[in-house]
VMD Tcl script that draws the C-alpha trace (Angstrom):
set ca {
  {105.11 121.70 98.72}
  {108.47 120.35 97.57}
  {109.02 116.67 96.77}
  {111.38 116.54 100.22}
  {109.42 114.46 102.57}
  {110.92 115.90 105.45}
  {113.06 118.72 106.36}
  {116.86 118.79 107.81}
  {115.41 119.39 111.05}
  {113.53 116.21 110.68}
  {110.15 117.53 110.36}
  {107.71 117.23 107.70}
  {105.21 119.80 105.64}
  {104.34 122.38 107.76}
  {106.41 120.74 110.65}
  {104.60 117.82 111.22}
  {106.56 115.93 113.61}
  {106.80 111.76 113.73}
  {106.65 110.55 117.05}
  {106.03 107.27 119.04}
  {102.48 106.89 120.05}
  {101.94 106.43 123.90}
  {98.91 104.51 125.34}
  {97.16 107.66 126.09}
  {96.79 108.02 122.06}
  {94.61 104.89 121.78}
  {91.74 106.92 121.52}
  {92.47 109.15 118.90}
  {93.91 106.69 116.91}
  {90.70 104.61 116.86}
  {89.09 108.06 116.27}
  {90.73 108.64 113.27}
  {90.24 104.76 112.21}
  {86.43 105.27 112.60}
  {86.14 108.60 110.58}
  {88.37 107.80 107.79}
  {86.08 108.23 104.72}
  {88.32 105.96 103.00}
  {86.24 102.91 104.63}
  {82.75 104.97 103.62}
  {80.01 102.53 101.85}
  {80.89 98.94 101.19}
  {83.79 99.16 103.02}
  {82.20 100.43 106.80}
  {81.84 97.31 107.88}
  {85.79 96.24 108.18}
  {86.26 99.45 110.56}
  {82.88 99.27 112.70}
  {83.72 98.50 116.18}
  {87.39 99.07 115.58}
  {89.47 99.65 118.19}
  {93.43 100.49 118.61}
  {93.99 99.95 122.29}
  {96.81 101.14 124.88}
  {97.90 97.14 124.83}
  {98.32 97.03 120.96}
  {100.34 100.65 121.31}
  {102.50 98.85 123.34}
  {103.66 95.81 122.36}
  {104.22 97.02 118.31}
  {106.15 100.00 116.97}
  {102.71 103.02 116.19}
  {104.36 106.10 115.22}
  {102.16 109.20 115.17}
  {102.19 112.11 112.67}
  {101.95 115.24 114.84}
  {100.92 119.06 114.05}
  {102.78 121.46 115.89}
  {99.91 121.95 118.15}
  {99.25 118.47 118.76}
  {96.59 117.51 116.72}
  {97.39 113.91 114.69}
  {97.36 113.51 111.42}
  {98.06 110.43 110.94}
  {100.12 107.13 111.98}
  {101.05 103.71 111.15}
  {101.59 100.32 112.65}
  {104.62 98.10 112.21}
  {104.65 94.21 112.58}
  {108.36 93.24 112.78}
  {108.04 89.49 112.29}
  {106.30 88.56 109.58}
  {107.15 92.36 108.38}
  {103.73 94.50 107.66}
  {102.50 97.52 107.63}
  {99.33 96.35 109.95}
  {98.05 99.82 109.91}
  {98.12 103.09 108.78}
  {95.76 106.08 108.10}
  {95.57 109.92 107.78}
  {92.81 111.80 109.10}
  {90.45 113.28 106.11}
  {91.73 116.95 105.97}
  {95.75 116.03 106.34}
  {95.07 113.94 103.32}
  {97.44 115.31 100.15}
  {99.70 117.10 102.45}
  {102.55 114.81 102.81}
  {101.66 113.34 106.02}
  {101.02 109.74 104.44}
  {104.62 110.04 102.64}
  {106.32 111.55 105.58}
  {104.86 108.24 107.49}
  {106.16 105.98 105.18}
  {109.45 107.25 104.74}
  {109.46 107.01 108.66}
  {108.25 103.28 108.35}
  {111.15 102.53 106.09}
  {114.00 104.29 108.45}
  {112.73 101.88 111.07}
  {112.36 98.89 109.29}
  {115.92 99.29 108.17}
  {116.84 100.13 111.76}
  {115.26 96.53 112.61}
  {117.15 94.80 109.54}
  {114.22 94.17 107.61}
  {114.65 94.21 103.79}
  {111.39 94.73 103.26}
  {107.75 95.53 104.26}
  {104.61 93.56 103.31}
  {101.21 95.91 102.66}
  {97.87 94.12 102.42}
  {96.32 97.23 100.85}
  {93.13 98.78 101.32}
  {91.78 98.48 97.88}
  {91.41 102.25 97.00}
  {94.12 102.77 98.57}
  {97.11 100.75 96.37}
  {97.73 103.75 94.27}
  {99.11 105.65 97.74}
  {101.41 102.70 98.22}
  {102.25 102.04 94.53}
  {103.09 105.88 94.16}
  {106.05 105.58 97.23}
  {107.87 102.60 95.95}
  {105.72 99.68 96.62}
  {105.59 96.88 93.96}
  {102.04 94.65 93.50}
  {102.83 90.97 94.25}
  {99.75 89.33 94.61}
  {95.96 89.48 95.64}
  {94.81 88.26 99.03}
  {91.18 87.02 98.25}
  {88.62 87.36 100.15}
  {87.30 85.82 103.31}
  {84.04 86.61 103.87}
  {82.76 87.62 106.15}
  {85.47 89.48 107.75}
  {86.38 90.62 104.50}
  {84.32 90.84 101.86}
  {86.86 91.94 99.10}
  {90.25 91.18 97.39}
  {92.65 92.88 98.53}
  {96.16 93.89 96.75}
  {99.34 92.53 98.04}
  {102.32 94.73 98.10}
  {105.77 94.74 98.79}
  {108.21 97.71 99.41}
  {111.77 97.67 99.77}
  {113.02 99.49 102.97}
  {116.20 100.60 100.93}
  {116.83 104.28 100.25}
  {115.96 105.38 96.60}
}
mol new
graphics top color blue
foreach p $ca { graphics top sphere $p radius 0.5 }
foreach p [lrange $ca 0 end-1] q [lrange $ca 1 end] { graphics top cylinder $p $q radius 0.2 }
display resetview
């Protein structure tokens, strides 16, 4: 794969498409929120019971990652005000593909397109080196608040400038 996240034509690696998700996604999306193995062992419990409803679809900006048969890969979540990435995962076998890049670089055309200098991430702890990796810069710790959340958590920024 090249280092281009996505193509002239606007799609991604193997023309993964980015799309806005529509209620009738809810379900996959929690889908893909339950199975990540990402949240596997001490982590389960801060997806269990999770659910991404048609209401929550609606009233933020949830772009999907889309194969060219359909099938998602991935998507994220944007809060515009306070500005955070509330959300975002790639199913287990579209991981180290592009699809996570080719959402982020999405993430950052729109939250230019809304005026927002930057983006807040309150990381999943394995997965800061993902976020690190496309630009993001540590800037804190958000401790823990059990029992909700048993861990700390890392606290990133990233600039929605190009480069």
């Amino acid at each position: 794969m090249t280092s281009h996240v996505t193509e002239p034509d606007g799609r991604g690696p193997g023309g993964v498409r980015v799309r806005r998700a529509v209620a009738r996604d809810a379900k996959r999306l929690t889908r893909l929120v339950r199975t990540s193995s990402a949240y596997d062992g001490p982590y389960a419990p801060m997806i269990a019971g999770y659910r991404i409803g048609p209401d929550y679809i609606e009233t933020h900006p949830v772009f999907v990652a889309a194969a060219p048969d359909g099938r998602v890969l991935g998507f994220y979540a944007l809060i515009l005000s306070p500005p955070e990435l509330d959300l975002l995962f790639v199913a287990d076998d579209a991981q180290g593909l592009g699809v996570g890049r080719l959402l982020m670089a999405h993430m950052k055309r729109e939250a230019r397109a809304a005026r927002l200098e930057s983006v807040r991430i309150v990381s999943h702890p394995p997965a800061e080196g993902f976020y690190l990796g496309v630009g993001a810069k540590r800037v804190g710790t958000v401790r823990a608040r059990p029992p909700a959340v048993m861990w700390d958590r890392p606290d990133l920024e990233i600039p929605t400038r190009e480069g």
